[in-house]
N, CA, C and O atoms as a GROMACS GRO file, in nm:
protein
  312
    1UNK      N    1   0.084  -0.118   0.000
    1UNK     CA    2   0.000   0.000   0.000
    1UNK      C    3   0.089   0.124   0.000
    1UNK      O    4   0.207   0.118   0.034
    2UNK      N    5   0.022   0.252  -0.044
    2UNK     CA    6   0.092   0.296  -0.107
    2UNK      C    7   0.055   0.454   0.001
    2UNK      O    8  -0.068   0.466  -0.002
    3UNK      N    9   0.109   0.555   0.078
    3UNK     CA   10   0.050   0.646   0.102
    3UNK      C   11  -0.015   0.757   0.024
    3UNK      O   12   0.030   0.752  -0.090
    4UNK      N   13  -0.107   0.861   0.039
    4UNK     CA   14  -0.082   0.965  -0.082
    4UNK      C   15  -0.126   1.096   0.013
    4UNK      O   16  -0.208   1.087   0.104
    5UNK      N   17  -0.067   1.202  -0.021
    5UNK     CA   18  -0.101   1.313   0.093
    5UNK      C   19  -0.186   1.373   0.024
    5UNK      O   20  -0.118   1.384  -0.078
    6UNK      N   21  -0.362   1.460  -0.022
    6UNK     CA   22  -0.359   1.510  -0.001
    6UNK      C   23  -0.430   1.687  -0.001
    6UNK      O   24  -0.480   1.717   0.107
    7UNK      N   25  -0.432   1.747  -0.059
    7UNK     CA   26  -0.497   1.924  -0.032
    7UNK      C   27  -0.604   1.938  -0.100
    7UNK      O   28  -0.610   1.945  -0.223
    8UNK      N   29  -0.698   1.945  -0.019
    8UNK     CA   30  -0.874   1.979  -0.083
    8UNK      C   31  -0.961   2.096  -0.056
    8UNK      O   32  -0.955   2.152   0.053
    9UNK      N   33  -1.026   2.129  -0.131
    9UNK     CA   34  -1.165   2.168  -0.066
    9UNK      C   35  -1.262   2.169  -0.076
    9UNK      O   36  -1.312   2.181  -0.187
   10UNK      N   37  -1.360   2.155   0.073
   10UNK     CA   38  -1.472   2.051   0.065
   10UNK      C   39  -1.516   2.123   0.004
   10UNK      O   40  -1.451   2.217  -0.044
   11UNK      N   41  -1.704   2.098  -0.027
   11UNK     CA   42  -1.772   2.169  -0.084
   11UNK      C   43  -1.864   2.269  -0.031
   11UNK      O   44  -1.967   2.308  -0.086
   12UNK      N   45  -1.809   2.315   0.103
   12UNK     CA   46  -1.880   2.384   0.213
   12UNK      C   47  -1.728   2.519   0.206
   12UNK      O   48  -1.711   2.609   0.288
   13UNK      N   49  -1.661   2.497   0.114
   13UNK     CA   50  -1.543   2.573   0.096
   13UNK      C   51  -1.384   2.554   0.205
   13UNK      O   52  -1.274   2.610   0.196
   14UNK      N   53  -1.428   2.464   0.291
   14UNK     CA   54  -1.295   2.449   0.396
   14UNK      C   55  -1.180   2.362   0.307
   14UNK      O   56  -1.213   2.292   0.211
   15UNK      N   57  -1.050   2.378   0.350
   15UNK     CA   58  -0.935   2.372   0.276
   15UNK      C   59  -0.896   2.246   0.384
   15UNK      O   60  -0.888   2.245   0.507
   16UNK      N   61  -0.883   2.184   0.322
   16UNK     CA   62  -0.775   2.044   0.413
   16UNK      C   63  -0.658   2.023   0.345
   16UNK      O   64  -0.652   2.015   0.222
   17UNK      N   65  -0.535   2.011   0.443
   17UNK     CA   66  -0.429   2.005   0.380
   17UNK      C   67  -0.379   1.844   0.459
   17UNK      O   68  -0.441   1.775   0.541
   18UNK      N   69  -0.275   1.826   0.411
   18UNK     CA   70  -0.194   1.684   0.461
   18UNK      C   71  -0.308   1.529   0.504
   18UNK      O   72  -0.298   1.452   0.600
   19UNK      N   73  -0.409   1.528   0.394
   19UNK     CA   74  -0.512   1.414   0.442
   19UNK      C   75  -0.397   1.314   0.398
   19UNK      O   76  -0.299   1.320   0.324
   20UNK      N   77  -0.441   1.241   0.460
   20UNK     CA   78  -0.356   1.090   0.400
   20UNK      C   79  -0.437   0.979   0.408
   20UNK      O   80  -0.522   0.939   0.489
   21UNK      N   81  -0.371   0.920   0.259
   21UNK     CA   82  -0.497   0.824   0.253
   21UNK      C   83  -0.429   0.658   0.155
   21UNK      O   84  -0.412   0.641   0.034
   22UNK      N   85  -0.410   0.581   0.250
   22UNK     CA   86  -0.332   0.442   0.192
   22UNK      C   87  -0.436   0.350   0.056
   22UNK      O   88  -0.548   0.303   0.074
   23UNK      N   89  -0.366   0.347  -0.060
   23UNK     CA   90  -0.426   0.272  -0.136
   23UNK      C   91  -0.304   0.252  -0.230
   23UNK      O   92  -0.185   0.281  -0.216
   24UNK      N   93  -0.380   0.188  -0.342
   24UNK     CA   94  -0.252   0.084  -0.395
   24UNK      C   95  -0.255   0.165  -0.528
   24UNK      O   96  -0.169   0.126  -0.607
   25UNK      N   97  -0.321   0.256  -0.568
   25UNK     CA   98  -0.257   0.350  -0.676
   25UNK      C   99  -0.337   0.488  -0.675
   25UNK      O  100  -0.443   0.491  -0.612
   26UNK      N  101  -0.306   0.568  -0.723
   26UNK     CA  102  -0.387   0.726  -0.692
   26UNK      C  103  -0.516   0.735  -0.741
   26UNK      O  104  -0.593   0.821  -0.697
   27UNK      N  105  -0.558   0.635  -0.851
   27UNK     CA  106  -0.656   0.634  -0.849
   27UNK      C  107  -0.781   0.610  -0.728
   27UNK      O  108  -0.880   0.674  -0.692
   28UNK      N  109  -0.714   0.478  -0.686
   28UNK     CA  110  -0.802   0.436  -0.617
   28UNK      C  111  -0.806   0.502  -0.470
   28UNK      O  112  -0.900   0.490  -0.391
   29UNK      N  113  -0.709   0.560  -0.452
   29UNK     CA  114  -0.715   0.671  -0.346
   29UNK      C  115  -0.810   0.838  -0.361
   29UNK      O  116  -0.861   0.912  -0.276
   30UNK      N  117  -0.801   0.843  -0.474
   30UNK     CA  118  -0.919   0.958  -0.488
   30UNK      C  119  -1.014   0.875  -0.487
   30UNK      O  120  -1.075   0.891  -0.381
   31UNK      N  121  -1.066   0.785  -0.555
   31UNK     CA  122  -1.173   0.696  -0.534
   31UNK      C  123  -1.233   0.672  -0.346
   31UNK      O  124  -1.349   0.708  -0.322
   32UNK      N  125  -1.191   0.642  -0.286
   32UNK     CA  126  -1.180   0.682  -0.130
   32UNK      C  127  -1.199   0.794  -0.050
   32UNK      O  128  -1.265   0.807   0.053
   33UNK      N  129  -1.108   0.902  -0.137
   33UNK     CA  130  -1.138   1.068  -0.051
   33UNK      C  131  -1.288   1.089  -0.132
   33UNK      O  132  -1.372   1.134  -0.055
   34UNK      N  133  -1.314   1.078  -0.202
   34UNK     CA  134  -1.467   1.093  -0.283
   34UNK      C  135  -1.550   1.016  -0.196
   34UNK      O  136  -1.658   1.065  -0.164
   35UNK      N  137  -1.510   0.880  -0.144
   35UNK     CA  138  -1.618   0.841  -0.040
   35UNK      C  139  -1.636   0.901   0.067
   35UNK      O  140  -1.719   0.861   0.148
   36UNK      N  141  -1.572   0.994   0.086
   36UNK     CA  142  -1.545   1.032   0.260
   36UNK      C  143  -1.578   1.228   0.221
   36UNK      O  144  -1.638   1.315   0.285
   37UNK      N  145  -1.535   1.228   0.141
   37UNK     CA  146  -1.592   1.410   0.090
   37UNK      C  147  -1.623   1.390  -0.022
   37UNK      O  148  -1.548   1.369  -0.117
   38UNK      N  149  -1.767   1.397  -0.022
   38UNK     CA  150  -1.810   1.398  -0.132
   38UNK      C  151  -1.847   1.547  -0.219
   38UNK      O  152  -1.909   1.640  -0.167
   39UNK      N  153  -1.802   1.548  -0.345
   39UNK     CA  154  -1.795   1.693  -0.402
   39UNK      C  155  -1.670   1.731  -0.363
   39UNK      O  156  -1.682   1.852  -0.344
   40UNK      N  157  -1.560   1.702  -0.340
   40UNK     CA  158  -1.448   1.812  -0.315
   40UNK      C  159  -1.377   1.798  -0.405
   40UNK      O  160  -1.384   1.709  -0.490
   41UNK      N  161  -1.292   1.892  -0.398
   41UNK     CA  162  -1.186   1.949  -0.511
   41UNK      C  163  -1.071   1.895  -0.464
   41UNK      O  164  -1.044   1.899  -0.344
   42UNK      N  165  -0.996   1.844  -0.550
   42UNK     CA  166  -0.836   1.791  -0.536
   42UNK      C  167  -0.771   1.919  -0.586
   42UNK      O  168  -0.807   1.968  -0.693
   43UNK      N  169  -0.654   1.989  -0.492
   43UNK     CA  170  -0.624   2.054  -0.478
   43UNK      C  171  -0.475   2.047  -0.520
   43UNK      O  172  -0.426   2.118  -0.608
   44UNK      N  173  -0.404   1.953  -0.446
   44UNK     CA  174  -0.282   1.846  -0.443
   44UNK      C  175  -0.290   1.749  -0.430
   44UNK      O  176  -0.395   1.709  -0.380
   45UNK      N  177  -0.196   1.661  -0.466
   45UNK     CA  178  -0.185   1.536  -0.416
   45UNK      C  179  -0.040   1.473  -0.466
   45UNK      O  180   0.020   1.469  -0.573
   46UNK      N  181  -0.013   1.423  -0.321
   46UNK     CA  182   0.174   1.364  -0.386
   46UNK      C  183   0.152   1.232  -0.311
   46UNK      O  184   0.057   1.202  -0.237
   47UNK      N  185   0.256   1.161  -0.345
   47UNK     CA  186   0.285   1.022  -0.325
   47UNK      C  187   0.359   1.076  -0.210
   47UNK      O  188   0.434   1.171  -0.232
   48UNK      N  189   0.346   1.010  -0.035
   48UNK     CA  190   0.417   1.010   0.070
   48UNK      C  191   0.530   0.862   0.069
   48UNK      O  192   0.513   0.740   0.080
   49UNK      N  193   0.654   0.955   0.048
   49UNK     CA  194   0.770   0.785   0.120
   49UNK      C  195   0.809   0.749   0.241
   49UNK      O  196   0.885   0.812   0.314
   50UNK      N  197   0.750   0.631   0.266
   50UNK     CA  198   0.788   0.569   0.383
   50UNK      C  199   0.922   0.621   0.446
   50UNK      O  200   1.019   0.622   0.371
   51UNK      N  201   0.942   0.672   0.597
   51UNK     CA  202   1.075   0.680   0.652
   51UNK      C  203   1.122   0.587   0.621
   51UNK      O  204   1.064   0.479   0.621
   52UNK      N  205   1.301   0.616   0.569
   52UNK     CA  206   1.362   0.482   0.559
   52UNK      C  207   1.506   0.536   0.680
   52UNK      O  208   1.582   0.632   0.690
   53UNK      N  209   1.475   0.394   0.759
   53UNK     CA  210   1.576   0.386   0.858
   53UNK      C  211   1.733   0.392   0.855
   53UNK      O  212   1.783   0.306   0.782
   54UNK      N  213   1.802   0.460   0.908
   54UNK     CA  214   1.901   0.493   0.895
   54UNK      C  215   2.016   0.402   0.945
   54UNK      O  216   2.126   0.382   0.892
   55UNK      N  217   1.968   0.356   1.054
   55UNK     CA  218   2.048   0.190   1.096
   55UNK      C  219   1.945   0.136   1.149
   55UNK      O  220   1.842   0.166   1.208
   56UNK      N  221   2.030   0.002   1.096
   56UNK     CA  222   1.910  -0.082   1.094
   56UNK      C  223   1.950  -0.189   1.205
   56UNK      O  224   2.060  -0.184   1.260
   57UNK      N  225   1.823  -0.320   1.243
   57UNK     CA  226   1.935  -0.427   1.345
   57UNK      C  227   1.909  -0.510   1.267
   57UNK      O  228   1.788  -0.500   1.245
   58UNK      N  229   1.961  -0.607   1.196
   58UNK     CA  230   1.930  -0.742   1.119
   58UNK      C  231   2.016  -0.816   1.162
   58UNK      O  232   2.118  -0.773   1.217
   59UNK      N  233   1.984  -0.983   1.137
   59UNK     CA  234   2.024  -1.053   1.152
   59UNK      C  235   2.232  -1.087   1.160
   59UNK      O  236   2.308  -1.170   1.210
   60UNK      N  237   2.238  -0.996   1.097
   60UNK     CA  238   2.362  -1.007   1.071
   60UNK      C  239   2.495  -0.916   1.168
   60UNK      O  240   2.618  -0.924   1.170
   61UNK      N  241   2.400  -0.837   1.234
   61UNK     CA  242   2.451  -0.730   1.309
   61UNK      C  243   2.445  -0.816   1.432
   61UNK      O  244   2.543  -0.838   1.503
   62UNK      N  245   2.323  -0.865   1.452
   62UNK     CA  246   2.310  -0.986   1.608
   62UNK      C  247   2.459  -1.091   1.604
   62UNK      O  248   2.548  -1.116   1.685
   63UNK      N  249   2.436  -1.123   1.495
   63UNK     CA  250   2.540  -1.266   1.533
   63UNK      C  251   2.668  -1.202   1.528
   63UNK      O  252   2.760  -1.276   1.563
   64UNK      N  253   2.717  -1.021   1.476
   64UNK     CA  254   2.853  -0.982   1.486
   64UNK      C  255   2.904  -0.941   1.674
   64UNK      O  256   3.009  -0.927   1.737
   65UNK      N  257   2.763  -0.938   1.700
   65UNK     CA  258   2.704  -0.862   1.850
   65UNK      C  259   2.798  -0.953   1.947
   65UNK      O  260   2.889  -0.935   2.028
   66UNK      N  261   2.703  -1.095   1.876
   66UNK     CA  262   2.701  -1.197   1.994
   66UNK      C  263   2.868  -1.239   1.986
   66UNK      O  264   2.930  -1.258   2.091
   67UNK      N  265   2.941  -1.252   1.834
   67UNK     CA  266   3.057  -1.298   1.803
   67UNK      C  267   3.176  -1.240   1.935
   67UNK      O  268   3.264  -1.314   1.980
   68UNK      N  269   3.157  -1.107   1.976
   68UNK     CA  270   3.224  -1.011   2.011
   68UNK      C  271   3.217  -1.036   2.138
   68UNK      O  272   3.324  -1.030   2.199
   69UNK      N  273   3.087  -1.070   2.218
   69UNK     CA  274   3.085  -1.074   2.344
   69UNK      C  275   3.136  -1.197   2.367
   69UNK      O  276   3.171  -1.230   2.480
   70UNK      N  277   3.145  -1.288   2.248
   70UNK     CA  278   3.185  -1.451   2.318
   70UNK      C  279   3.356  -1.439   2.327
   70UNK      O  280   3.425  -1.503   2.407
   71UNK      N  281   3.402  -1.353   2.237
   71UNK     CA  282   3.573  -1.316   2.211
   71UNK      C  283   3.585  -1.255   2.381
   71UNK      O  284   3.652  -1.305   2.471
   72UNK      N  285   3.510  -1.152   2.386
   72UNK     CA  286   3.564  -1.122   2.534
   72UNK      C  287   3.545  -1.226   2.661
   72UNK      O  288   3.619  -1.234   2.759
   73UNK      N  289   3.440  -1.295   2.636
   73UNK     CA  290   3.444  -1.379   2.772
   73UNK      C  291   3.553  -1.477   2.799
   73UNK      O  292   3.600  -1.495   2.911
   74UNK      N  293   3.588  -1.532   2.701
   74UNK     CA  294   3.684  -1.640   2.630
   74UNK      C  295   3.820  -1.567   2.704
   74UNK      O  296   3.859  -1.450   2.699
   75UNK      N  297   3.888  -1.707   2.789
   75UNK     CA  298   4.010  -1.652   2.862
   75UNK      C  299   4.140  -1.688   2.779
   75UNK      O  300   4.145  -1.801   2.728
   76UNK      N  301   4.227  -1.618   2.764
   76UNK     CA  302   4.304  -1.608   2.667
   76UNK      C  303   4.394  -1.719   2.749
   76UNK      O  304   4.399  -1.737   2.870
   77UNK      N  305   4.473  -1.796   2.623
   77UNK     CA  306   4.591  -1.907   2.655
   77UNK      C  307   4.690  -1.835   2.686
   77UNK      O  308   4.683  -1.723   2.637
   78UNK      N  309   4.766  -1.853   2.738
   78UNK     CA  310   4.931  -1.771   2.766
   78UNK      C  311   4.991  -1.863   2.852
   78UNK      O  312   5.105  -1.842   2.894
   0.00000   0.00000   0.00000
């Protein structure tokens, strides 16, 4: 699903800005704000992108995690 933001006005003249509304293409997302305001004017509308995370934890970061703490516990030969 797809987000989409967005700027209308109803037909009572009020201005909505930042609606958001999840569907799987813009069509079918105006198709939706038309169910919910009926008569309004599309004003704007943009495609919203998901935050994308900046670090991440995956699988691969765990087992470097765990690798590290087992090196330190581990008593050295000498």
């Amino acid at each position: 699903m797809i987000k989409f933001g967005f700027k209308i006005k109803t037909r009572g003249g009020t201005l909505v800005d930042n609606l958001m509304i999840a569907a799987r293409d813009r069509i079918e997302a105006e198709r939706k704000l038309m169910q919910i305001y009926h008569h309004c004017e599309i004003l704007d509308c943009n495609e919203v992108q998901p935050a994308v995370k900046e670090e991440g934890f995956d699988l691969e970061s765990a087992i470097n995690l765990i690798g590290k703490e087992s090196d330190r516990d581990t008593p050295s030969k000498d």
